[in-house]
N, C-alpha and C positions, 0 to 999 in steps of 0.2 A: 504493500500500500504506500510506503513512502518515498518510493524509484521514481514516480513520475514527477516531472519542475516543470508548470509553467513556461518558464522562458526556453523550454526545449523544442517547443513548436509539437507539431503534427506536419506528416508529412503522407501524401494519399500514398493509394496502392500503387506500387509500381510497374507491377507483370499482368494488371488489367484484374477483371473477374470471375467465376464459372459461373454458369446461370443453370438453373432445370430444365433442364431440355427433356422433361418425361410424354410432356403434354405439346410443346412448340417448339420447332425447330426455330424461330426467331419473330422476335417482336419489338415491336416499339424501342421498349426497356434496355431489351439486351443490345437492341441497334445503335443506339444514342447513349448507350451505359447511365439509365437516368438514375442514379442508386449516389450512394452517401450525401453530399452536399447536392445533389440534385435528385434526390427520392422525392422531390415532391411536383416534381414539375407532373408527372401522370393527374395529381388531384387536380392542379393549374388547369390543364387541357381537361378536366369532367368540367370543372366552374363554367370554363370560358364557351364548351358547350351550351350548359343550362341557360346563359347569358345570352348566348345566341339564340335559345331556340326562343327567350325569350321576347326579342329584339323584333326578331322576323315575323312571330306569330301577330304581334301586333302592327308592324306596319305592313304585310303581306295582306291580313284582315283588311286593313282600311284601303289599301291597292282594290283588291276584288270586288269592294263596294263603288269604287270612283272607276277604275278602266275596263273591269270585268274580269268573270271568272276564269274565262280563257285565256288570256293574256298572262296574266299572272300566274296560272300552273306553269305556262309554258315556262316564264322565266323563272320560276321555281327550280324545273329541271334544269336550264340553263347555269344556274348560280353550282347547284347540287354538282352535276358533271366538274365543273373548273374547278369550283372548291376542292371536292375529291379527290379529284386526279394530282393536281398541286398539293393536298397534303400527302399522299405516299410516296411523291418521292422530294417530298421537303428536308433540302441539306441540312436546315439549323432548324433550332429550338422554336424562335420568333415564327420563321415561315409558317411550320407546321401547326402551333395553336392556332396562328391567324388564320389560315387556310381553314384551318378545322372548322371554329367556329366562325366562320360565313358560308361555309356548308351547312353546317346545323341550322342554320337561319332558317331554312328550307324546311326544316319539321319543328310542327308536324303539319307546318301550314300546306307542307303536299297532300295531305290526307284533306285537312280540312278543304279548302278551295275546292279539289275535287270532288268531294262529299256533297259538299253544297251542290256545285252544280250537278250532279246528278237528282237530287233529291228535289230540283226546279227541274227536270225533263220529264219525272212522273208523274201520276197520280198519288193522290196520298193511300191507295189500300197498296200501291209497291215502294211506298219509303221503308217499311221495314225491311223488305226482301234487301233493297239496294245496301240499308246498311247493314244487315245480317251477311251479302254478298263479302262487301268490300272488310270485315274482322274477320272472318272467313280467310280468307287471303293472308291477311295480317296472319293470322293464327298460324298456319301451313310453310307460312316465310321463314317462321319465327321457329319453327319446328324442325326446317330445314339447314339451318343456319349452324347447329353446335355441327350435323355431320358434316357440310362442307368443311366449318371450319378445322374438324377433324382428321379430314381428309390431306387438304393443303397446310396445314400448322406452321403458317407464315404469314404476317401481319398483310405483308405487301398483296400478296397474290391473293391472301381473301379481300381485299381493298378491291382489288383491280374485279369481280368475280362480281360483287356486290355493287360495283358502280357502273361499270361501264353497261353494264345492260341499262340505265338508264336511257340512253341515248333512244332506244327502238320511240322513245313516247315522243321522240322529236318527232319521229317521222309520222306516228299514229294523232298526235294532236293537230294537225289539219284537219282532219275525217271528224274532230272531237266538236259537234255545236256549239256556239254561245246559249247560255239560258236563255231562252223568252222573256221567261220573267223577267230579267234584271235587263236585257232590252227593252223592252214596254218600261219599265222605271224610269229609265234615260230618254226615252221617248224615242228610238230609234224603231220605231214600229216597221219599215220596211223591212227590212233584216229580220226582225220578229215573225213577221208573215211568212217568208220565203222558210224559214226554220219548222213552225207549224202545217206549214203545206208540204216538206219533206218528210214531218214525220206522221201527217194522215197519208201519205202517199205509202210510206213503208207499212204501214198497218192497216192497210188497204180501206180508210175512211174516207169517203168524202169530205173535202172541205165545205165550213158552215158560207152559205148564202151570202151572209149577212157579215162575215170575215171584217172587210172592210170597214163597216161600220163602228164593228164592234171595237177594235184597234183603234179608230176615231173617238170614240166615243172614253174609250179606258184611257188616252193621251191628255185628254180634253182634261179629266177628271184627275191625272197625275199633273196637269200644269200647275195648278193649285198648291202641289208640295215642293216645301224649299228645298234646299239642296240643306241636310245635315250632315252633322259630325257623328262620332260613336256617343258622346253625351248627349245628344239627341234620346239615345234612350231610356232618359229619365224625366224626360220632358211629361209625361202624362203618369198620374199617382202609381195604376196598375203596371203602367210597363215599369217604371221605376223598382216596384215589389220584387218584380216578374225576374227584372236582370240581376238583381242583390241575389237571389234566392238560388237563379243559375249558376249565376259566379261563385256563389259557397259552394253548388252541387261540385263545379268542375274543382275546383280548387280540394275538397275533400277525397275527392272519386281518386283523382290522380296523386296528392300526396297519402294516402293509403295501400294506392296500387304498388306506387315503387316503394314506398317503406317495406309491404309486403315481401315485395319482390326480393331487395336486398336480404332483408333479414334471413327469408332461406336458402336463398343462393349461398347462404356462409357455411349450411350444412354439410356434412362428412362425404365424401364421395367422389368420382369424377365430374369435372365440372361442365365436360362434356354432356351429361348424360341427367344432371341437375338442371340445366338450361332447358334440354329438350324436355323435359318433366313439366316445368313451370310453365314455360309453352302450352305444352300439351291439355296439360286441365285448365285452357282458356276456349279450344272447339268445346267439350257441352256446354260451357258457358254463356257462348255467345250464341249455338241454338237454342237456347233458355231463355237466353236472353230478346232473340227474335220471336222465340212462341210465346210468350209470356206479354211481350209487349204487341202482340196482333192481337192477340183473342182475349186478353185478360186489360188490354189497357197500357200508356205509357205510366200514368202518375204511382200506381199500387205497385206495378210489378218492380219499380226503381224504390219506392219507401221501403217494399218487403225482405226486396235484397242487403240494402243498405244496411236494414235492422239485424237482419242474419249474418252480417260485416260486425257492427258491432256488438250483438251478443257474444260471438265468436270470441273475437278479440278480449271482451271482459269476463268470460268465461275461461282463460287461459289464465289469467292471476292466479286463482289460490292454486293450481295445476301445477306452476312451474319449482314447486319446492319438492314436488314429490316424483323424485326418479323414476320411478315403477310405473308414473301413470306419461312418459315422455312421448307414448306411441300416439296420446289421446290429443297431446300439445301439438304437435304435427297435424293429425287430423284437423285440427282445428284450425290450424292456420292455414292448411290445405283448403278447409270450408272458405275461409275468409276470405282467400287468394280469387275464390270463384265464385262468391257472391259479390264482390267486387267489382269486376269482370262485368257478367249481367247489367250491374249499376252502369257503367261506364259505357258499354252498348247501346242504352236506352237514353243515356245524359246527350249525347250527342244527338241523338233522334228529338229529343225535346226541343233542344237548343236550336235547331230547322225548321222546328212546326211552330215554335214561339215568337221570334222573331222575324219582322218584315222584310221583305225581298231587298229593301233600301240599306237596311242594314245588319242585315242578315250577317255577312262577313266581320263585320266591325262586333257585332255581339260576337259571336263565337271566337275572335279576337282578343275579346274582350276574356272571357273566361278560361281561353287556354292560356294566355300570357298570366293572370294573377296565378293562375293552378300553376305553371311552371317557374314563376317568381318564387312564390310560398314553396314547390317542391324542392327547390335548392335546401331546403333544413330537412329535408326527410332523412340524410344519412344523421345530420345531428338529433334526431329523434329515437333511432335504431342506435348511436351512442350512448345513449343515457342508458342502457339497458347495461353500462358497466361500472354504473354507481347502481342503479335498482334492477334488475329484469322485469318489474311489472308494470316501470314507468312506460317504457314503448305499445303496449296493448293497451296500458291504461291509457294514452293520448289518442289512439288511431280508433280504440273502440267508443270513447268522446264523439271523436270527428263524425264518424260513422253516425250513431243517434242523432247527434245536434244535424246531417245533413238529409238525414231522413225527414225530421219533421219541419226541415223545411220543403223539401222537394213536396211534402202533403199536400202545400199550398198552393203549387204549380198546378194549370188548368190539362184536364183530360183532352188529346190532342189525338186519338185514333180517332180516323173520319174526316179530320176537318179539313175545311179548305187553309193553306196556309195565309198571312196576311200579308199584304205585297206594301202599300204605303205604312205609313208612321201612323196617320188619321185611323189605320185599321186596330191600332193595339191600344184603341182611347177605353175600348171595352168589348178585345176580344176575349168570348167565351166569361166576363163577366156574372151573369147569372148561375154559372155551374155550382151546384149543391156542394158543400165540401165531403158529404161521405156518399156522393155518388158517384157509382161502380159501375163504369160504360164499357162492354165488354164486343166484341164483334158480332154475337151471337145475336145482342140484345140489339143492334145494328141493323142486323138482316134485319132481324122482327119489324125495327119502323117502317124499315124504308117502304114495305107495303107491295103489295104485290102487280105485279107488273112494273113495277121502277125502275127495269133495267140493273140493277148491283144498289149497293150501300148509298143510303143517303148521307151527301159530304153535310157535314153542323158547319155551320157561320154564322157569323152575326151582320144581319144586312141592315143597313141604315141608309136615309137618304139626304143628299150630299151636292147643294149646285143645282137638282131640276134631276139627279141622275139617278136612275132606278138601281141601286146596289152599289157595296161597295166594290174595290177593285180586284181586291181577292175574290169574290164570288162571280166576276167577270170572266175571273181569270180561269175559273175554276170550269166554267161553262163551254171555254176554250180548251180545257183540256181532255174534257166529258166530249166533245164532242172529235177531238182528235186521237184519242185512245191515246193519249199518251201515259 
């Protein structure tokens, strides 16, 4: 103990280091030797990530709302590719964070933008398919990912493997429509039409008569609305409720999800085969999460999950002291893992059907940037579990409750027509009973027979001389084009 002096210095290693090469023949780390005085640059590059995805999700949001959905995917992929490609083979330290995070800019506002626009090309009885399709995908990516990585066990070559197929959406986003919807909002109605008339052409409908008109008449009716910002959405009481109550949903869903996540990624095993696990129990999730929200409803089938999140989670406290019962802590957290999931399925389907076409992007902007602001403490929440163990469920199973009863209060949106202006959310679905239970079934029954399919709910007012509002205009347009 009393060989070492101060003024002797430190001096690094000289003949370099050995690294585990059990699992990777070479990464990041061992490329760049980020280890003693530079062990921490890996957490630098997670931060500068979160930073980014935060950065992008909000102004990507507010892009999709001002120049359109299309535009803005594309240059999503655009950022994604250079970014990517310029960080795997970034000489220095600088390059590679920076590089990194302006790629992350890109997520998740790739998912979202595109999200969006899909869920404006259909009707509302296929928003859930569409987004049941597109976590679907997620889920099978994500599943596929430990064995690539397994496969290749080189940072570079799973880099190059995972990006560069990006590029195919260059080519396939031409063929990819602009919304209607968020065209009629900008008043670009021709474009609108020529879109509408491609897609009753594909669905072999007739266009309505009255086309023309009708595009006149919804333009006339949007001239009326200013051009807003994303604080636009607190301009009327209930949307003001509406957005606070979303933004806790996302903000809760997602720092739960990845607290979840990390916490058991840290379990015993290959990490190969932990990844693909945690993956994997997200497919029945997200068909739970699609059947449950078609036939059973968006608002219940997200409060019931959520609750099942946090019972879990606070059901695991008095658990963690007793060895014997660790198979039951697992299970539980495996629950949580995937009623979480469900939740997060439905939060985003909410967040589409609530929200008007104007600012449709800028809301869900809105809720993924605080969710990913806030989720940057989710590793310091799975920390504290080493001053207590039952601080981290005891927080996450909180979140969970407290975002349940709020999502309670979010309106039942299986059926409806979405709402396309700002004037549409002054008192949409207002009247809805708070323990009423709208289920598909109960659906068919209104709609009465001979109706053709499900009667869409709105709430129609009149506006100017103009017989409805613009979302049930809209809605008539797409009733009538099978979209």
């Amino acid at each position: 103990m009393g060989l070492y002096r101060p003024a002797w210095g430190l001096r690094g290693c000289m003949h370099g280091w050995e690294y585990d090469r059990s699992n990777w023949r070479r990464t990041a780390v061992s490329d760049f030797d980020w280890v003693c005085e530079d062990a921490a640059n890996p957490t630098t590059v997670l931060t500068m990530n979160s930073v980014g995805s935060v950065v992008g999700t909000l102004v990507y949001g507010i892009m999709a709302d001002m120049i359109g959905r299309r535009p803005v995917f594309f240059l999503n992929i655009v950022i994604f590719l250079i970014g990517g490609i310029i960080n795997i083979f970034a000489p220095t330290f600088l390059v590679f964070v920076a590089s990194r995070a302006i790629a992350q800019t890109t997520f998740p506002s790739l998912y979202n933008t595109f999200f969006t626009l899909a869920v404006e090309l259909v009707g509302p009885s296929l928003r859930g398919q569409v987004n049941a399709i597109a976590f679907c995908v997620w889920t099978v990516s994500m599943c596929l990912l430990p064995l690539v990585a397994w496969l290749v066990a080189d940072w570079q070559w799973l880099g190059l493997i995972t990006i560069v197929p990006g590029a195919y959406f260059l080519v396939v986003c031409r063929y990819i429509p602009e919304s209607p919807r968020w065209l009629i909002s900008v008043r670009r109605k021709e474009e609108a039409k020529e879109i509408l008339k491609d897609i009753a052409a594909v669905n072999k409908r007739e266009v309505p008569k009255d086309l023309d008109q009708m595009l006149d008449d919804l333009s006339q009716q949007i001239e009326h609305e200013k051009k807003y910002g994303i604080f636009s959405l607190f301009k009327y009481r209930l949307s003001a409720i509406r957005t606070v109550f979303l933004t806790f949903c996302f903000i809760g869903n997602i720092v739960i999800y990845y607290a979840l996540q990390m916490n058991v990624s840290n379990m015993a095993g290959n990490e190969f085969l932990n990844f693909f696990l945690l993956s994997a129990v997200e497919a029945p999730a997200n068909l739970i999460g699609w059947l449950g929200s078609e036939h059973l409803g968006r608002r219940w089938t997200e409060v019931g999950f959520l609750a099942i999140t946090g019972v879990s989670c606070l059901t695991i406290m008095p658990l963690l002291f007793s060895p014997e019962l660790t198979w039951l802590v697992t299970a539980l957290a495996i629950t949580a893992k995937f009623s979480i999931t469900v939740s997060f399925f439905v939060v985003f389907l909410q967040s589409a059907e609530i929200y008007p076409t104007v600012l449709r992007g800028s809301g869900q902007a809105l809720g993924s940037t605080m969710a990913y602001a806030v989720g940057i403490g989710s590793p310091a929440i799975i920390y504290l579990s080493n001053a207590n163990p039952v601080l981290p469920y005891l927080i996450l199973g909180s979140i969970a409750v407290l975002c349940a009863v709020m999502a309670s209060f979010l309106p039942e949106t299986l059926g409806t027509d979405m709402p396309q202006c700002l004037e549409d959310t002054r008192d949409f679905l207002h009247d809805q009973p708070y323990f009423s239970f709208i289920t598909r079934r109960k659906l068919r029954a209104e709609s009465g027979a001979g109706s053709g399919g499900l009667r869409r709910r709105s709430v129609v007012v009149s506006q100017d001389g103009l017989n409805g509002t613009v979302s049930t205009r809209l809605a008539k347009l797409e009733a009538e084009a099978a979209i």
